[in-house]
C-alpha positions as CSV (number, residue, x, y, z in Angstrom):
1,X,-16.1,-35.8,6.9
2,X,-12.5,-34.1,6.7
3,X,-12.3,-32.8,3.3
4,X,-8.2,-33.5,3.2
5,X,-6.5,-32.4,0.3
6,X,-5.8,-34.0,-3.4
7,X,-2.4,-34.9,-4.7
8,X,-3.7,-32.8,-8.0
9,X,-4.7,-29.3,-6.2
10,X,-1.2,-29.7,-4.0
11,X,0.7,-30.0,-6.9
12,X,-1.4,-26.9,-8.4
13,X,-1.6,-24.8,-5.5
14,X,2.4,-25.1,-4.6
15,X,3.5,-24.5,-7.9
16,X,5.3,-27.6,-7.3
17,X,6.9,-31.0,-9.5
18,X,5.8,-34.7,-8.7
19,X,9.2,-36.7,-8.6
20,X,7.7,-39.9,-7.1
21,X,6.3,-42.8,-8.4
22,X,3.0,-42.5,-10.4
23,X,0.3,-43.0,-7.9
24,X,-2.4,-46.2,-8.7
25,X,-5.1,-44.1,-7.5
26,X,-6.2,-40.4,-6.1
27,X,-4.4,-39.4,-3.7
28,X,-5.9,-37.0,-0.8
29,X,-3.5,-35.7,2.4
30,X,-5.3,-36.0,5.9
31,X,-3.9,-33.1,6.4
32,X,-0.2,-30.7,6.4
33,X,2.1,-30.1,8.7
34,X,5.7,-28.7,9.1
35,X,6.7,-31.4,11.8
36,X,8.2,-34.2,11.7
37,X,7.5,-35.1,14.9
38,X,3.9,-35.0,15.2
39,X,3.3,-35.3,11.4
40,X,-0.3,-37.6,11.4
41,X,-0.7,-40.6,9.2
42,X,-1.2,-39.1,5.1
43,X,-0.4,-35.9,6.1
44,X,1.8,-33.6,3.9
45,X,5.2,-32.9,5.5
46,X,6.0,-29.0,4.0
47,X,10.0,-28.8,4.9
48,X,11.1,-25.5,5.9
49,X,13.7,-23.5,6.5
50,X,15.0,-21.7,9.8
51,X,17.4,-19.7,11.5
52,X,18.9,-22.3,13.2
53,X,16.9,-26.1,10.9
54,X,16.5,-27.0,8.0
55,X,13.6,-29.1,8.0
56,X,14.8,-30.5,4.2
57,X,17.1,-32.5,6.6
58,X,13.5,-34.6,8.2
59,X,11.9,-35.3,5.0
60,X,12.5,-39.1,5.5
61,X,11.7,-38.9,9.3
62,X,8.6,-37.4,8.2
63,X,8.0,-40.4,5.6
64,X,9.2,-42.6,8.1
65,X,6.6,-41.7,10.2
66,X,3.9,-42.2,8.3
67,X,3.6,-39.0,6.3
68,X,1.9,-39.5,2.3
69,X,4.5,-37.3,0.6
70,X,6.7,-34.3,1.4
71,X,7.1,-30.6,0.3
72,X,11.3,-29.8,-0.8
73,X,13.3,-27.2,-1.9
74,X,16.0,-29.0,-2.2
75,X,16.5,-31.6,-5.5
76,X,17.2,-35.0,-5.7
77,X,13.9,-36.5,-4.3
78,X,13.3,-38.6,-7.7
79,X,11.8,-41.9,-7.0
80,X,10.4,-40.7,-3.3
81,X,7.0,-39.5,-2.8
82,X,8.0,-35.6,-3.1
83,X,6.9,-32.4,-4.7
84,X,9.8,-30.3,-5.3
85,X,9.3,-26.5,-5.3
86,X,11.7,-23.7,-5.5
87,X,10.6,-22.4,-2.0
88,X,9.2,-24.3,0.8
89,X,8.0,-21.4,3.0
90,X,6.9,-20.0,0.1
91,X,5.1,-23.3,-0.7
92,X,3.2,-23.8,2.4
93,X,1.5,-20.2,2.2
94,X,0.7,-20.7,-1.3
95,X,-0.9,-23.8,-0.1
96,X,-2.6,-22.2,1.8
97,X,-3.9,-19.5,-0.4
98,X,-5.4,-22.2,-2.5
99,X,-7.0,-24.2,0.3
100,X,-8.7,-20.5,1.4
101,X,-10.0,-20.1,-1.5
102,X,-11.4,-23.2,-2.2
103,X,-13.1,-23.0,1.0
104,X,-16.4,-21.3,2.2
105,X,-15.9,-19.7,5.3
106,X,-15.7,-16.2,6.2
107,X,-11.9,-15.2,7.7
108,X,-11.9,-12.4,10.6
109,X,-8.2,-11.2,10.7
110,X,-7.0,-9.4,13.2
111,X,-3.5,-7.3,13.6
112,X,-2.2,-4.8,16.5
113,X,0.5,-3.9,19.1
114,X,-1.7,-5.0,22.1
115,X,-4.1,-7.3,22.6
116,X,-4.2,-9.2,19.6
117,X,-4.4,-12.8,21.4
118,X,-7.0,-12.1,24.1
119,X,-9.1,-10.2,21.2
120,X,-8.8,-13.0,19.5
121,X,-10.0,-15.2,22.2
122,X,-13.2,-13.4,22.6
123,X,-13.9,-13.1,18.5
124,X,-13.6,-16.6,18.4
125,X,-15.7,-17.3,21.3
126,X,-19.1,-15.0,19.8
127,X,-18.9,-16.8,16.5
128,X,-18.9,-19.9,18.1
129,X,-21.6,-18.9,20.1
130,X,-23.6,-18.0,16.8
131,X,-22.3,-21.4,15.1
132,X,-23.9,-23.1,17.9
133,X,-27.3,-22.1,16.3
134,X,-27.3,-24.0,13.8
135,X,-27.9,-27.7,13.3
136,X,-25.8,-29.2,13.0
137,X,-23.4,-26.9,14.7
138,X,-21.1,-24.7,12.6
139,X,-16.9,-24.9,14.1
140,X,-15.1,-22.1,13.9
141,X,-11.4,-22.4,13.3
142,X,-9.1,-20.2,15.1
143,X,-5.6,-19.1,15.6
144,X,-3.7,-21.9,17.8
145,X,-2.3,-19.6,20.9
146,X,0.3,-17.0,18.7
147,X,0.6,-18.7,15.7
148,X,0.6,-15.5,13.4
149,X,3.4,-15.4,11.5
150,X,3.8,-16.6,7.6
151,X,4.6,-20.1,9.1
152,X,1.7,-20.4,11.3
153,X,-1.1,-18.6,9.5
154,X,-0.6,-21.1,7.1
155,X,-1.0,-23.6,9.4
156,X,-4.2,-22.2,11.4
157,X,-5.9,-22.0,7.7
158,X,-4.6,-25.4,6.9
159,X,-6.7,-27.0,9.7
160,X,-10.0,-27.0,7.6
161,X,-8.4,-29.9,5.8
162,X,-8.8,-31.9,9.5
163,X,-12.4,-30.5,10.3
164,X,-14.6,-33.1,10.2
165,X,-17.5,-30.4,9.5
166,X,-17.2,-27.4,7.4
167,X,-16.4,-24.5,9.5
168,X,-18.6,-21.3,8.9
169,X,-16.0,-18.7,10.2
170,X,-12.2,-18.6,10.6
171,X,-10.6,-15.9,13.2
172,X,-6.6,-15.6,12.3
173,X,-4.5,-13.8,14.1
174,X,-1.6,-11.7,12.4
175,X,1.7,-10.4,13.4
176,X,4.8,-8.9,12.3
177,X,8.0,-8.2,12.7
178,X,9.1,-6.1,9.7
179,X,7.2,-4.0,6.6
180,X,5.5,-6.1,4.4
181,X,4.6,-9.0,6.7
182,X,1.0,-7.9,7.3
183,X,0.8,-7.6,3.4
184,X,1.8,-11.2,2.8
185,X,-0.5,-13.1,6.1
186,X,-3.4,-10.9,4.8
187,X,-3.0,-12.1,0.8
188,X,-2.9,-15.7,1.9
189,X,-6.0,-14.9,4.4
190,X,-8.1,-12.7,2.0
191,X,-10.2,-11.8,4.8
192,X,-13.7,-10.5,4.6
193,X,-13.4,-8.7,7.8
194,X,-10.4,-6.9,8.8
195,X,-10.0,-5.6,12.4
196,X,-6.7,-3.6,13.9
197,X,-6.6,-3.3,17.4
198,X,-4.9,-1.2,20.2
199,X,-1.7,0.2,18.6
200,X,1.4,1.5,20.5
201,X,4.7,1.3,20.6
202,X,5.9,-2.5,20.1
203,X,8.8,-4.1,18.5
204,X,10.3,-1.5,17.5
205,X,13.4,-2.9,17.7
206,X,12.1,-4.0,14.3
207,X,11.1,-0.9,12.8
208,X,12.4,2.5,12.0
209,X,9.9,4.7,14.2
210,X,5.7,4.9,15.1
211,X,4.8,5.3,12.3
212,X,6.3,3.1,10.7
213,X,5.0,0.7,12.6
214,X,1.2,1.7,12.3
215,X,2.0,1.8,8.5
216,X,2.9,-2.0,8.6
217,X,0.1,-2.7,10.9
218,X,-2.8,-0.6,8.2
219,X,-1.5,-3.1,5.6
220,X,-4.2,-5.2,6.6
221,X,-6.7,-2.9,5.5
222,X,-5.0,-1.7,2.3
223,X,-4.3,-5.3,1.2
224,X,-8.0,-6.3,1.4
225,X,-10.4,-6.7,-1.2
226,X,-13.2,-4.0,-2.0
227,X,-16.4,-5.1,-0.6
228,X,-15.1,-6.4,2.7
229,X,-15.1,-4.6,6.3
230,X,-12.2,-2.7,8.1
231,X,-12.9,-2.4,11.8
232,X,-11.0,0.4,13.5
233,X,-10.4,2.4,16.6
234,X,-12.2,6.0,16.0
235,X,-9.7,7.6,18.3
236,X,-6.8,6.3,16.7
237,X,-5.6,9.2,14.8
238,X,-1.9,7.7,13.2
239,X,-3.8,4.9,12.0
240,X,-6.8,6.7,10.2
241,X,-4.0,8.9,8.7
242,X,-2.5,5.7,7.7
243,X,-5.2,4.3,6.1
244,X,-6.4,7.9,4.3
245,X,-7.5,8.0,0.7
246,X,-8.7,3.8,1.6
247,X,-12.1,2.8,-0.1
248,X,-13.6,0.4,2.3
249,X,-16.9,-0.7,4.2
250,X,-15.9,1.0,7.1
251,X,-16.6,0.0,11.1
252,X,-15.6,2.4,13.5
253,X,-15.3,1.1,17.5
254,X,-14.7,3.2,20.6
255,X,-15.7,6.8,21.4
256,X,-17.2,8.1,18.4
257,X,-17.7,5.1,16.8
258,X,-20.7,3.3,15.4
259,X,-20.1,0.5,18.4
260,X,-18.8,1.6,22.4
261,X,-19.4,1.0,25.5
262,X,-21.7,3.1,27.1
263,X,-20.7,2.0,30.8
264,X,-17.8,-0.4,32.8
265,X,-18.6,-1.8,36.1
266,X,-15.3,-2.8,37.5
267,X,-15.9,-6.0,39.7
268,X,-12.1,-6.3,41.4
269,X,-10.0,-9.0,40.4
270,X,-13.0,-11.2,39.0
271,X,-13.9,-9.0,36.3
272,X,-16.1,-6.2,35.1
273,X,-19.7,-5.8,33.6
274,X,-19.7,-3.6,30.4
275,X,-22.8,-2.0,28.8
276,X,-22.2,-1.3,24.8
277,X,-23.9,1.2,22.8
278,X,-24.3,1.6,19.1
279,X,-24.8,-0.5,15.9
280,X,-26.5,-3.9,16.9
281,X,-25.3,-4.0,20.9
282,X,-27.2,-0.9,22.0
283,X,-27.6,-1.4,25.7
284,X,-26.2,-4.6,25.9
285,X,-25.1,-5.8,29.2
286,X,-22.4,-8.5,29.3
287,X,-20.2,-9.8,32.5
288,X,-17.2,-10.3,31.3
289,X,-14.7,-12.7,33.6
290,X,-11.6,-10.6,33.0
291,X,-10.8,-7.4,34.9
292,X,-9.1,-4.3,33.6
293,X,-9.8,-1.1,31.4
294,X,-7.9,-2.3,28.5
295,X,-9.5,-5.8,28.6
296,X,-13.0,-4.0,28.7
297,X,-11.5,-2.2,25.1
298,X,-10.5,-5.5,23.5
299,X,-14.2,-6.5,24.3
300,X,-15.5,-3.9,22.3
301,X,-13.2,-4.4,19.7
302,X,-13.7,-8.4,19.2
303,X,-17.7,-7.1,19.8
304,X,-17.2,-4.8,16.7
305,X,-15.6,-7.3,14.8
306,X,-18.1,-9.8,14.9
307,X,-20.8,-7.8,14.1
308,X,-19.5,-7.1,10.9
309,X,-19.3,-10.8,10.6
310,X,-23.0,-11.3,11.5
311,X,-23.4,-11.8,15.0
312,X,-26.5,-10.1,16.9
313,X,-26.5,-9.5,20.8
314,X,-27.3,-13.3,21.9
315,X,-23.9,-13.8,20.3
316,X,-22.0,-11.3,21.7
317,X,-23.4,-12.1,25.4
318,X,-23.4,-15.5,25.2
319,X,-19.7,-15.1,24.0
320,X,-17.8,-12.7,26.0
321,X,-19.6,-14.3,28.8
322,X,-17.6,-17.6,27.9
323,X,-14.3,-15.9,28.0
324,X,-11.7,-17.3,30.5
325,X,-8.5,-15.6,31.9
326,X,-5.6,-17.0,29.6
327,X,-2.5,-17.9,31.3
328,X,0.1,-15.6,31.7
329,X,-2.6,-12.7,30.0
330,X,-3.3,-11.1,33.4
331,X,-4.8,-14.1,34.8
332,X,-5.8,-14.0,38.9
333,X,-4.7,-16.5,41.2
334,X,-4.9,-16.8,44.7
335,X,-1.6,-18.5,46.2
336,X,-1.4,-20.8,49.2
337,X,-0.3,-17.7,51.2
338,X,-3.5,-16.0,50.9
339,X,-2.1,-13.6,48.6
340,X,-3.1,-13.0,44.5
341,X,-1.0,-12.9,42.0
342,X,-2.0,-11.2,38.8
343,X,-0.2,-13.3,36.2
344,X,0.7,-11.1,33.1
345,X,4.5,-12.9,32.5
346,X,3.8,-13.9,28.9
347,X,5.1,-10.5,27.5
348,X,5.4,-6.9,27.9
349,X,5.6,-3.2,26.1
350,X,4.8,0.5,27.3
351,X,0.8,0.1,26.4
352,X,0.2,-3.0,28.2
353,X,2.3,-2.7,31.2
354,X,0.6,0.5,31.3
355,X,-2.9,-0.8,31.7
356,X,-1.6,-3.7,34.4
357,X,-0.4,-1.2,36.4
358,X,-3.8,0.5,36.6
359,X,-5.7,-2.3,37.6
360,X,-3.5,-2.3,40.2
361,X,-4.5,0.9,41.1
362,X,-8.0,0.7,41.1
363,X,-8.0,-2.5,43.6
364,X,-8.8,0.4,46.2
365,X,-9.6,-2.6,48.8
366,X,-6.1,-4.5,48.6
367,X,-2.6,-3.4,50.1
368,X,-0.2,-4.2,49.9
369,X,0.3,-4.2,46.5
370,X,3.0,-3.9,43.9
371,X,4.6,-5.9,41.1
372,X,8.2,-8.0,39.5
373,X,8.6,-6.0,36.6
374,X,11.2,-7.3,33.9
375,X,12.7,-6.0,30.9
376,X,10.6,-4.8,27.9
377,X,12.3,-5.4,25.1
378,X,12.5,-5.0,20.8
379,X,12.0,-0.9,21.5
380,X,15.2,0.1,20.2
381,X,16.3,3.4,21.3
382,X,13.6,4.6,23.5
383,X,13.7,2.0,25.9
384,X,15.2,3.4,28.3
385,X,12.6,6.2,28.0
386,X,9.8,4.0,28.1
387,X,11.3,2.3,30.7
388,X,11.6,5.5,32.9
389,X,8.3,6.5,31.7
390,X,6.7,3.2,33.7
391,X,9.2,3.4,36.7
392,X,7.4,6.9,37.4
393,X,3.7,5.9,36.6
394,X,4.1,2.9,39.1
395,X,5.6,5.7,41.4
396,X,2.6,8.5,40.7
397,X,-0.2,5.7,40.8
398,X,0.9,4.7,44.6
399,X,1.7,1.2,44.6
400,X,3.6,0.0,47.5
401,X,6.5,-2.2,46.3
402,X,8.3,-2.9,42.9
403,X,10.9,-5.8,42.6
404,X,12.7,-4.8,39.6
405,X,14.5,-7.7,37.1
406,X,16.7,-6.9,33.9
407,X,19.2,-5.2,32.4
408,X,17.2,-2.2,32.0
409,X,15.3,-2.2,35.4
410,X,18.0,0.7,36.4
411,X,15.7,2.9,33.7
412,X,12.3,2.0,35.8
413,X,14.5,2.8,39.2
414,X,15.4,6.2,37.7
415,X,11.6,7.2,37.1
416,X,10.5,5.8,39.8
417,X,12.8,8.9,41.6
418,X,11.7,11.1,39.6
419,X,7.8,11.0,41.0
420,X,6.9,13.2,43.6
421,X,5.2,9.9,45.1
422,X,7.9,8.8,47.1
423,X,5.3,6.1,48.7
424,X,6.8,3.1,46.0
425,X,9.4,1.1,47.6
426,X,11.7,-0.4,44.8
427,X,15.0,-3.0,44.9
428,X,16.8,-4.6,41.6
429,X,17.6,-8.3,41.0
430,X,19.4,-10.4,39.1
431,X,16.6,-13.1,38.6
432,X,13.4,-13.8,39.1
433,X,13.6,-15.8,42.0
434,X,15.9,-13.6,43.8
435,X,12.6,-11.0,43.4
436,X,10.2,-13.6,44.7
437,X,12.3,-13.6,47.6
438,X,11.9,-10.0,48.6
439,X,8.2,-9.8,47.6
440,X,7.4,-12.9,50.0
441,X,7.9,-10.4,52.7
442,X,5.6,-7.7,51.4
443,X,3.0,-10.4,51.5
444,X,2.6,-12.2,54.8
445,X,-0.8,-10.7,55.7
446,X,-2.1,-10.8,51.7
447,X,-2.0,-8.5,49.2
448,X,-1.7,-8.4,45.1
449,X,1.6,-8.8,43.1
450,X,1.6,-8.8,39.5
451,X,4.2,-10.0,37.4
452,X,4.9,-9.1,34.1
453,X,8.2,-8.5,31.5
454,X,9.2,-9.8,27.9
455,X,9.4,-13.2,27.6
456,X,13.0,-13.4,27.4
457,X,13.4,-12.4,31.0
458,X,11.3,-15.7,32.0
459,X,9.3,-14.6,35.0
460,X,7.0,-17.3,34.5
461,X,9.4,-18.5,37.1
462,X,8.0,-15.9,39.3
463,X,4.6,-17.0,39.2
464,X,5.5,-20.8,39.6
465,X,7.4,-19.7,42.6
466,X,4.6,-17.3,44.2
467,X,2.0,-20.1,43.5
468,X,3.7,-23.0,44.5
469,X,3.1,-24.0,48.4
């Protein structure tokens, strides 16, 4: 049975005034949400506010539509079923702070530059694989795709209220987008397990350099409460400098570490088998459906992570083995021309294109093969470094043909120059369908194309187009 959530612990959790009529009986939500238009039957509506809503405005659509009662912050509710507070954003993660702690389960939280989705894919998947040994079987509640910020971290916690079983482990996802955002998810999470993942640079648009940066990201670990877990990349230097002076149970993945991978097996575009080494995994084999170097890292990472949650080496095999390609997260698929397309569109920065273009690379048995590259964007003054940087790494690691998209695909052209590899054929578009164009006639007889970019440059379009018959 749901365990749903009282009128009384609502009120006490929110910091919030009843204005509505005295209920006859106990009241208990089904559940909270902050829309209006997919608010459930008894659910608590929490109105917030945005940039461009103000979801104050859809308290009575929610009501309408068959929500119990509301969250405000805005007065004159008296007489509806409402709890007034002086900050509804505020409200919902206070919420969910209370809910947390009035629950069981273990929380996983994971922050980082790169990775952080796919990671948190395959955490998700090993505990469920070790919640499957029980009896009944124990749900895990996860992150809903990127729901990370201090709107939906709330959220993803606030789900328990639904589960019709306890869940035995929770794996949230956390991101940011200025100092201090880290600080706040991981107060509301309190999680026994921390875990930071690949760092570089990211969003910097938002933040003042690097380090500042890493610093925002190792406010996970600093916010955390003695007695629980930090997992961490040995090899990350910034970030153990960050985090110096921190008294923690400490977890240390990748070379050096207490937990790596001893070998990886690349298997072309149908993934890899990887062979850990260390604490609890030592000389464990696992095929793992997704190809790449860097996906083989997130592997270890979420491996790592869930150890320090509990799981032995039937979950972690069992688990990564159960890992799918996520769309638009370097996913393969073969098009009606008899061509692949390696579908990375759903973002873009330095480390990640970085890693995609390497795979590329190493698909010794494919040509042609090449890539629609768009705009990577939030990087604030360096990006036209970066930029240039990637031009001339596609150039030096010999792919055949780059369609280039964006205002700053001038900065890839320019590296791409600058390598002594003058094997890379390169041209500039205005969109992405203008690109699909040109790379239609690199790929009569087969080949690879991957396409990747920021997700304001929307070359998802791209792929629909490549894939389409």
């Amino acid at each position: 049975m749901a365990t749903g959530l009282r009128l009384s612990d609502a009120l006490l959790y929110a910091h919030g005034q009843w204005v509505g009529p005295e209920p006859k009986e106990e009241v208990v939500f089904s559940g909270v949400s902050s829309d209006s238009r997919t608010i459930g039957p008894g659910e608590l509506f929490v109105a917030i506010k945005g940039k461009n809503f103000d979801g104050n405005d859809y308290v009575e659509a929610a009501l309408a539509a068959g929500a119990g009662a509301a969250i405000s912050d805005r007065p004159g509710w008296a007489g509806r079923p409402v709890i007034e507070v002086k900050n509804g954003l505020k409200a919902l993660g206070d919420l969910a702070r209370g809910v947390r702690r009035s629950h069981g389960f273990k929380v996983l939280a994971l922050t980082g530059s790169v990775g952080k989705t796919t990671v948190k894919e395959m955490a998700k998947h090993i505990l469920q694989a070790r919640g499957r040994s029980f009896q009944p079987e124990r749900p895990v509640l996860a992150t809903q795709g990127n729901l990370n910020n201090e709107v939906g971290l709330p959220l993803s916690i606030l789900e328990v209220l639904k589960s019709p079983r306890a869940p035995m482990d929770a794996v949230l996802e956390m991101g940011a987008s200025a100092p201090g955002d880290i600080d706040l998810l991981t107060d509301i999470a309190r999680p026994d397990v921390g875990l930071i993942t690949a760092l570089g640079p990211a969003h910097l648009e938002f933040f003042k350099d690097y380090p500042s940066l890493v610093k925002t990201k190792a406010e996970l670990i600093w916010r955390m409460y003695p007695g629980s877990t930090a997992v961490i990349n040995k090899a990350d230097q910034d970030l153990r400098a960050a985090l110096e002076g921190r008294d923690m149970n400490w977890l240390y993945y990748g070379p050096g570490g207490q937990i790596f991978l001893r070998k990886i097996q690349p298997q072309g575009l149908t993934g890899q088998r990887l062979t850990f080494g260390g604490f609890m995994v030592d000389n464990l084999e696992v095929d793992l459906n997704l190809p790449g170097e860097h996906n083989a890292f997130n592997a270890l990472a979420a491996a790592a992570a869930a150890v320090a949650m509990g799981c032995g080496k039937r979950d972690v095999r069992q688990g990564l083995s159960e890992v799918k390609p996520l769309a638009g997260r370097l996913c393969p698929v073969q098009a009606p021309g008899g061509y692949f397309v390696l579908d990375d569109s759903y973002n873009a920065n330095p480390a990640s294109v970085r890693s995609s273009l390497r795979l590329l690379a190493e698909l010794v048995e494919i040509r042609p093969k090449g890539a629609i590259l768009g705009d990577m964007l939030e990087l604030g003054e360096v990006g036209p470094e970066l930029h240039q940087e990637i031009g001339r790494l596609a150039a030096d690691l010999g792919l055949d043909f780059l369609a280039l998209v964006g205002d700053l695909a001038k900065n890839y052209q320019i590296g791409i120059r600058s390598s002594s590899n003058k094997r890379l054929r390169e041209e500039i578009f205005s969109s992405p369908e203008e690109a699909v164009a040109w790379v239609r006639t690199w790929l009569e007889e087969g080949g690879v194309v991957m396409v990747k970019g920021s997700r304001a440059g929307g070359l998802e379009r791209a792929v629909q187009a490549l894939t389409q018959d």
